[in-house]
N, C-alpha and C positions, 0 to 999 in steps of 0.2 A: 416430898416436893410440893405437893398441893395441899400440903394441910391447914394454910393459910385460909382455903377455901372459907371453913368451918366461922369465921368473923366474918360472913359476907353473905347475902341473900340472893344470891345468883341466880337460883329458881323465879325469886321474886320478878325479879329485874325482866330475865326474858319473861314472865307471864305480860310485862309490862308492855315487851314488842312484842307478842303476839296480840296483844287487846288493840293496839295500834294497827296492827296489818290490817285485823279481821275488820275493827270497824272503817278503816279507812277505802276496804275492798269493796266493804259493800256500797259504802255512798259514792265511791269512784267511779264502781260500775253500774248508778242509778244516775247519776252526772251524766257520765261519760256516754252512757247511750243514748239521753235525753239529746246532749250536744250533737252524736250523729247522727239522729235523725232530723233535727236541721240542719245539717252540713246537706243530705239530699233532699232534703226538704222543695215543697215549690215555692215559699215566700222570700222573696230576696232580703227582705231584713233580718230574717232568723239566721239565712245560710249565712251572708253576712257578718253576723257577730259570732257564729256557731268560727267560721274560720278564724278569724283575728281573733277569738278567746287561744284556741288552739296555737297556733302562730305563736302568738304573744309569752303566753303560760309558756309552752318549750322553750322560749330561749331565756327564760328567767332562772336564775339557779332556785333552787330548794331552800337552803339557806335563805335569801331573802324575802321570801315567800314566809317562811315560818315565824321570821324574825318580826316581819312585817305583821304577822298573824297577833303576837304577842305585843310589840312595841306601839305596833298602827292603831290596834283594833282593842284592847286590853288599857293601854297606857294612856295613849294619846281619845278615843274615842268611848272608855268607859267600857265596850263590849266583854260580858265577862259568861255569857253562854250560859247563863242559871244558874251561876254557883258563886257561893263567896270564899270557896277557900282556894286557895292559890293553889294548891298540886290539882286539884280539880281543871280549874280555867284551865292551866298549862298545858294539859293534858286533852281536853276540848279542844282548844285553841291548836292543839298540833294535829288533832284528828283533820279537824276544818282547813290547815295549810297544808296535808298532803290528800286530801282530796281535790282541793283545787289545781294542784299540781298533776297527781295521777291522772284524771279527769281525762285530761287532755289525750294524753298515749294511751289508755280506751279508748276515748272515742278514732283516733285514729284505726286503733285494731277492729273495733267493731266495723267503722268503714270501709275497710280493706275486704271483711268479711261479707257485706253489704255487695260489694263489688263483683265477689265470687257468685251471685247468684243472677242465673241468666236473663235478662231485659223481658224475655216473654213471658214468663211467670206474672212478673208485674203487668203489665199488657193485659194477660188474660184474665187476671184478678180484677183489673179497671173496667174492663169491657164485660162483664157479670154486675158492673154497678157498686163493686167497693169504693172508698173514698182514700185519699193517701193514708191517712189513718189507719187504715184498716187492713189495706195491701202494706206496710210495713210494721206492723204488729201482727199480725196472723199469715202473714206467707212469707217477707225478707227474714225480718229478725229472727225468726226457729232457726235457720238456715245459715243466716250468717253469723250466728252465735256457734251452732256447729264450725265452720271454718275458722272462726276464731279462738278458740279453745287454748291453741298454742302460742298464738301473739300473747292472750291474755295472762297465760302462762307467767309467759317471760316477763311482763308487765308486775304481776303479783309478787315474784321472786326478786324483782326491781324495789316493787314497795316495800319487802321485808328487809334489805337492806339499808333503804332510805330511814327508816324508821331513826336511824343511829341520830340524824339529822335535829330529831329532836328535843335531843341532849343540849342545843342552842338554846332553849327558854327553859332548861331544869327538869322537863321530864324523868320520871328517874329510870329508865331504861338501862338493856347494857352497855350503851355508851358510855354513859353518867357510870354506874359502878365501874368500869374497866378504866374511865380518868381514875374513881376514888382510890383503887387499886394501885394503880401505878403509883399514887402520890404515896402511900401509907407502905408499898411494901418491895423489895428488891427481888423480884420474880418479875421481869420484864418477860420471858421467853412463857413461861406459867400460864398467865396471866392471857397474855395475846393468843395461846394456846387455845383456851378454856372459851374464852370470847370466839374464838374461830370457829372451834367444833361446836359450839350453842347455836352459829348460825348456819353451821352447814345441817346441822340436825331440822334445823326449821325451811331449809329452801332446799336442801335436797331430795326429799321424801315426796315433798308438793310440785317439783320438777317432772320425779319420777312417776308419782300416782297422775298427774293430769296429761302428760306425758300420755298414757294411756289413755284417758278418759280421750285426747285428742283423736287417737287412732281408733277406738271403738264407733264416735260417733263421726267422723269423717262423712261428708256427703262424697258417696260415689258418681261420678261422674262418665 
């Protein structure tokens, strides 16, 4: 029933959304907490645009975003992110439209985590003469990164499906092989099979291992 598999590089493909998740995690959650720390920030032009990037980005689909990454930024304005070969840019270019999109829902999780931690802390890290800098980098953030463990979770598990998304400018991902599939071979049920269990092996496992990582470092309260 699967032997079809053996003309197909499926291994490839998903190593292709995994390089996508991972890099997109990491610049998401270097984004995304930069943004929440202006979100509580005390300049009102950072909070300011820290908010309405947030606001904005969410209610944009992904799709455009990406599309936009590629047609805006590639097509229209030359941006080709250091590379001249096309699977390359493609593949930049989608890294860079779902960070700008993740971004967002970090920083919101990070915030939320922000939030769990109680006003006097900060208080009493200001009154010892730390600066906001310094009281949200050495006392919130350990803390609200602990309580956000599980938002961020869900968030990460989010990006590794988004990923499919990419397959709009040619990435060649599982999306892209599971169209080329369909088009070449008459294993519909196979096929959406093989794609299903490839992604449940990549979000489920990260589910269940942070899942724990959540519960181990929990701040007790």
């Amino acid at each position: 029933m699967f032997d079809f598999l053996d003309k197909y590089d499926v291994l490839g493909a998903f190593w292709t959304t995994v390089q996508l998740t991972l890099l997109s995690a990491v610049g998401s959650l270097i984004w995304g907490t930069l943004l929440a720390g202006m979100r509580v920030g005390p300049v009102p032009l950072m909070r300011g645009f820290a908010t309405a990037y947030v606001n904005i980005v969410r209610n944009i689909p992904l799709t455009v975003i990406i599309l936009f990454a590629s047609l805006g930024l590639k097509d229209t304005l030359g941006v080709t992110l250091g590379s001249d070969q096309v699977d390359t840019q493609s593949f930049r270019l989608a890294v860079l439209g779902l960070i700008v999109y993740t971004s967002a829902f970090v920083c919101e999780a990070i915030r939320a985590g922000i939030n769990t931690v109680p006003v006097g802390q900060a208080e009493a890290a200001r009154a010892i003469g730390l600066n906001f800098t310094q009281v949200l980098g050495l006392i919130v953030l350990p803390q609200a990164f602990r309580a956000a463990v599980l938002p961020l979770t869900n968030v990460l598990i989010a990006l590794t499906k988004n990923t499919t998304v990419a397959a709009a400018i040619g990435v060649a991902e599982a999306a892209v092989l599971m169209k080329t599939m369909l088009e070449n071979e008459a294993q519909l049920l196979a096929i959406s099979a093989v794609i299903a269990f490839g992604f449940c092996c990549l979000t489920l496992p990260t589910g269940l291992l942070l899942g724990r990582v959540s519960k181990k470092v929990a701040v007790k309260r």
